[in-house]
N, C-alpha and C positions, 0 to 999 in steps of 0.2 A: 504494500500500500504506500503511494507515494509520502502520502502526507503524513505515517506514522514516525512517530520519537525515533533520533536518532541511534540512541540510545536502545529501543527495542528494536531497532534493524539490526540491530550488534549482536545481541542477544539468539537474535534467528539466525545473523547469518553463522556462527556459534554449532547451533543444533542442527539447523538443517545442510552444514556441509557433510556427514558421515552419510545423508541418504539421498546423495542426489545421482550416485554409479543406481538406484532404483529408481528411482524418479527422475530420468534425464531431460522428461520437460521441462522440469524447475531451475534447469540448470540458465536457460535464459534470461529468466526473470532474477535468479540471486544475483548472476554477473550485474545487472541493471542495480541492483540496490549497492551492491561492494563499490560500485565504478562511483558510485552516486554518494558514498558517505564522506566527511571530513578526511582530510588526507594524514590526519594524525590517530582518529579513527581505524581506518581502511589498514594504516600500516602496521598497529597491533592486533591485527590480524594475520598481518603476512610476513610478521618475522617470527623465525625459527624459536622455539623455544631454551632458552638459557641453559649448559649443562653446568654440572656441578661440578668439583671437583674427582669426586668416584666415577663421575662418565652417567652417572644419571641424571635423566632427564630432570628440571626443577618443575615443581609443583605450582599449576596453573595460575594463571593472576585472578584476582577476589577482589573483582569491582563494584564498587558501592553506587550503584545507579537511582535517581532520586526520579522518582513519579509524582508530580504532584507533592499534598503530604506526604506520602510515604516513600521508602527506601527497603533494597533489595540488596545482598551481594549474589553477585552471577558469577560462575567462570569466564573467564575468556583464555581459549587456545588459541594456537598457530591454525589459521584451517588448511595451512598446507602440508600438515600430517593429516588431514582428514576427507578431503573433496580427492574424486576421480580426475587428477591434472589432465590426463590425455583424454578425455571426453570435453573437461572444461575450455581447454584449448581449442579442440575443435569447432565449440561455441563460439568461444571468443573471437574465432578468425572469422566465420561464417556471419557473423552478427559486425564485425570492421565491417565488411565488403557490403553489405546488405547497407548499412549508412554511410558509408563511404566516406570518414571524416578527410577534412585537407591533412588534419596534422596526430600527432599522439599528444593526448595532456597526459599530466603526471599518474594520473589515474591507470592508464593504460599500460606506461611501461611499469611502474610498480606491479601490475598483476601481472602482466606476462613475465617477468623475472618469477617471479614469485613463482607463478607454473614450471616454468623448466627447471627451476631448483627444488621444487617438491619432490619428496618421497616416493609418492607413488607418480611422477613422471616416466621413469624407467625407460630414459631416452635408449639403451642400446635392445629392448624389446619392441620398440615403438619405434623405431628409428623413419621412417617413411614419412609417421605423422608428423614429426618435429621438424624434418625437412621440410614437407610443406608448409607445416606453420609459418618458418623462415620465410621462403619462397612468397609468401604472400604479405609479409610485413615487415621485409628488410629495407622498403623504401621510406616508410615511416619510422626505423629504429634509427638508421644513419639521419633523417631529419632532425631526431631528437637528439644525435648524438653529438650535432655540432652548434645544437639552441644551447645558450648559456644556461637557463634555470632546470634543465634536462641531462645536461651531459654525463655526471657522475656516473646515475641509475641507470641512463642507455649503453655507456660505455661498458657498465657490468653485464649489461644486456649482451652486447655486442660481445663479449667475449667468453659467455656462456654458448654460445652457439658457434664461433668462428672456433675457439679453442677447447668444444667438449669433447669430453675424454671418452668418445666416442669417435673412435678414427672416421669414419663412414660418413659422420654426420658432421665431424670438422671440416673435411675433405671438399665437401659438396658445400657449405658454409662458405669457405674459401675462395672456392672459385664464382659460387653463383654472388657472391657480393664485390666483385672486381669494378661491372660496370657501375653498378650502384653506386661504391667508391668513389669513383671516376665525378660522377654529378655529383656528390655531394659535395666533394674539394671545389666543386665548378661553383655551386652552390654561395659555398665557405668562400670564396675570392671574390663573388662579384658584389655587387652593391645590394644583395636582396635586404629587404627592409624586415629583418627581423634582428632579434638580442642574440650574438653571436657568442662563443666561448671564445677563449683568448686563442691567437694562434698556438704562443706556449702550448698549451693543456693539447690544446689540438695535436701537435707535433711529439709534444711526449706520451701520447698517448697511442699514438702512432709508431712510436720507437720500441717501447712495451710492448704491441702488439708484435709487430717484427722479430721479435728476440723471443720470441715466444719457444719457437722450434722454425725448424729449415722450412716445412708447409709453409706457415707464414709469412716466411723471409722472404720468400719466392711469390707467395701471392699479392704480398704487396711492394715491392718493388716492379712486379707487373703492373698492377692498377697506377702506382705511381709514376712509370715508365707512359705508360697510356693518355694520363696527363699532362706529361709534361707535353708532348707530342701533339695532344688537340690542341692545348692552353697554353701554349712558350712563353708569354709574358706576362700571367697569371703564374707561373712557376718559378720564371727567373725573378722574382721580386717577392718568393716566397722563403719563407725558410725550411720548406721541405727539401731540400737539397742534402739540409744537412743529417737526414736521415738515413 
């Protein structure tokens, strides 16, 4: 319900992530409320729970949620120990395309990170779907990954999937994100009227990615290479050279 306390959206989204692998129609309408809560909200939901020092897990948070008069303590988990990632994924791409946003708000790459690093993700069982996931939203993670109030989480984004330890799904990562690459640097150099990240950040983040392993090295000194070759004096006056 749209107009319900944000507060008991928190509470649902809570309970109802263990049963939506049964319920996979709901799975639309929960992504709808997660994307839709405060971003401080949405993200104590999608970080990992805290371990301890013995290696076990720490014991849920006991939040004191005020209704009105009264007051309740609720649990709140990770729900990415608890929702079906690679069903929800599938949603989530299917429902991008279906409204076809220009851009990714923070909402978005928070929850796709959050998918691919869940548990039950199981990128090297699933490996097809996770490609495609890529494949259909590598053009909005690179947009986000060179907006200034974006970049951190896309960046972590981007190298969950370029560098998962999933050879098959690096591999194909790698190469299917070269042109992409290519526009986004094209993007990054010209005058477009958005809040850009420093080149710095830009460039060492680029160097990190590169030294990653030889894959990398090689894929992007391609896409770089390719750059420089469309764009000579968007390049010569950059300091990707120095990568």
């Amino acid at each position: 319900k749209p107009s319900a306390n944000q507060h008991v959206k928190q509470v649902g989204l809570v309970c109802v992530a263990p049963i939506l692998s049964h319920h996979p129609g709901l799975i639309g309408p929960y992504l709808n409320v997660l994307l839709s809560q405060p971003s401080h909200l949405r993200m104590r939901l999608l970080q990992p729970m805290e371990q301890k020092p013995d290696g076990e897990e720490a014991a849920p948070n006991r939040i004191v949620y005020v209704f009105g008069s009264s007051s309740r303590h609720y649990e709140e988990r990770c729900i990415c120990d608890l929702w079906p990632a690679v069903e929800v994924a599938r949603v989530f791409v299917g429902s991008l395309q279906a409204l076809a946003p220009s851009r990714f708000e923070a909402e978005h790459v928070e929850t796709l990170s959050a998918l691919i690093r869940s548990p039950t993700a199981n990128v090297s069982q699933h490996q097809d779907v996770w490609i495609d996931v890529f494949d259909k939203v590598k053009a909005y993670v690179f947009v986000a990954f060179v907006d200034s109030q974006l970049h951190t989480a896309a960046a972590d984004l981007v190298q969950s999937f370029l560098l998962s330890p999933v050879p098959e799904v690096a591999a194909h990562c790698l190469g299917a994100s070269q042109k992409t690459l290519v526009q986004t640097l094209r993007l990054f150099y010209s005058n477009a009227d958005r809040q850009m990240v420093t080149e710095a950040d830009l460039v060492s983040f680029l160097k990190q990615l590169r030294g990653a392993n030889e894959n990398a090295r090689e894929a992007l000194d391609a896409a770089i290479g390719q750059f420089r070759t469309a764009h000579a004096a968007e390049y010569e006056r950059s300091m990707l050279r120095s990568i």
